[in-house]
N, C-alpha and C positions, 0 to 999 in steps of 0.2 A: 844410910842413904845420903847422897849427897846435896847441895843445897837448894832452892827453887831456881827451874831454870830462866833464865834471864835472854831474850833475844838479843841478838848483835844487827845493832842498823847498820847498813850501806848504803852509803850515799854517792851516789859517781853523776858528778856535774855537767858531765860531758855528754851524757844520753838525754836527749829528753824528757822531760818527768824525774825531775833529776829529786825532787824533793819527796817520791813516795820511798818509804824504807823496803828492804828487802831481808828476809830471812836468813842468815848463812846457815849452811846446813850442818854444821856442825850441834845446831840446836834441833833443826829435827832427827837428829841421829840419837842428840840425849831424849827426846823423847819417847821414839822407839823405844830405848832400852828401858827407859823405866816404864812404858807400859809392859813391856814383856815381863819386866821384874813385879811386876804388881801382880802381871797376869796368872804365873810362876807359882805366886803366894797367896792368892783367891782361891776359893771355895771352887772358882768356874774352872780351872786345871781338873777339881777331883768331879766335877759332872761331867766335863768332855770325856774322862776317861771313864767313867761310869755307864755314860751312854752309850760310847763304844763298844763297852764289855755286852751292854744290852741290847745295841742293835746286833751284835757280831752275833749272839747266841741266839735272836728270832731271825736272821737270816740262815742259821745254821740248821735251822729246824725246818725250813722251806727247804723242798727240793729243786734247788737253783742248778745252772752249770756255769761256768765261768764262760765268756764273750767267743773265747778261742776252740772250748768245745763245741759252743751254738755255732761257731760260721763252719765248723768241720760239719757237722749235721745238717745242716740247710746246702752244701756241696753234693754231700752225699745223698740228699733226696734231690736235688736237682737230676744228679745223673740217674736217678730212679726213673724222674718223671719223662727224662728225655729217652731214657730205653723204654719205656710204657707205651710212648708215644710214638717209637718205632715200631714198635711189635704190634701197634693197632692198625697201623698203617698196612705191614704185611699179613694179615689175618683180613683187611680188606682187599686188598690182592687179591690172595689165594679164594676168595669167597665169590668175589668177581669172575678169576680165571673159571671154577670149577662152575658157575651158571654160566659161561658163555658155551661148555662144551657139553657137546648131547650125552647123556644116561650111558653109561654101560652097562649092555645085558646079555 
């Protein structure tokens, strides 16, 4: 691993507040990577994937659908309810028509 990392001040005269220091990023980039490399080499890599392995296998055990079959089914029961709601319409109709006209006998 390489040595402690060390900030680089910048200083530019010419702005305002010329005397607060500034970060170059080349030190938060060595940071990143040595948290990643840390991260990488910790214990917390083998429970991420641990936990993964154990939610993935109590999700697997639920009878889920994924997002894209649920919007196909909520489609397809729309146009369920929108034919239901046709067919009651004409079943009020023909219920209508058949008391407005006198008995056949």
């Amino acid at each position: 691993m390489a040595g402690p990392i060390r900030p680089v001040v910048v200083r530019n005269r010419t702005e305002p507040g010329w005397g607060y220091p500034m970060i170059d990023g080349n030190v938060l980039e060595q940071l990143q990577r040595r948290i990643t490399e840390l991260l990488a080499k910790s214990p917390a890599k083998d429970v991420e994937a641990n936990l993964k392995a154990l939610l993935g296998s109590f999700f697997a055990r639920l009878d889920l659908v994924t997002r894209e079959e649920f919007d196909v089914q909520r489609e397809v029961l729309q146009r369920a309810i929108e034919q239901l709601d046709r067919l009651e319409r004409r079943v009020q109709e023909l219920e209508a028509a058949a008391a407005a006209e006198p008995p056949v006998r």
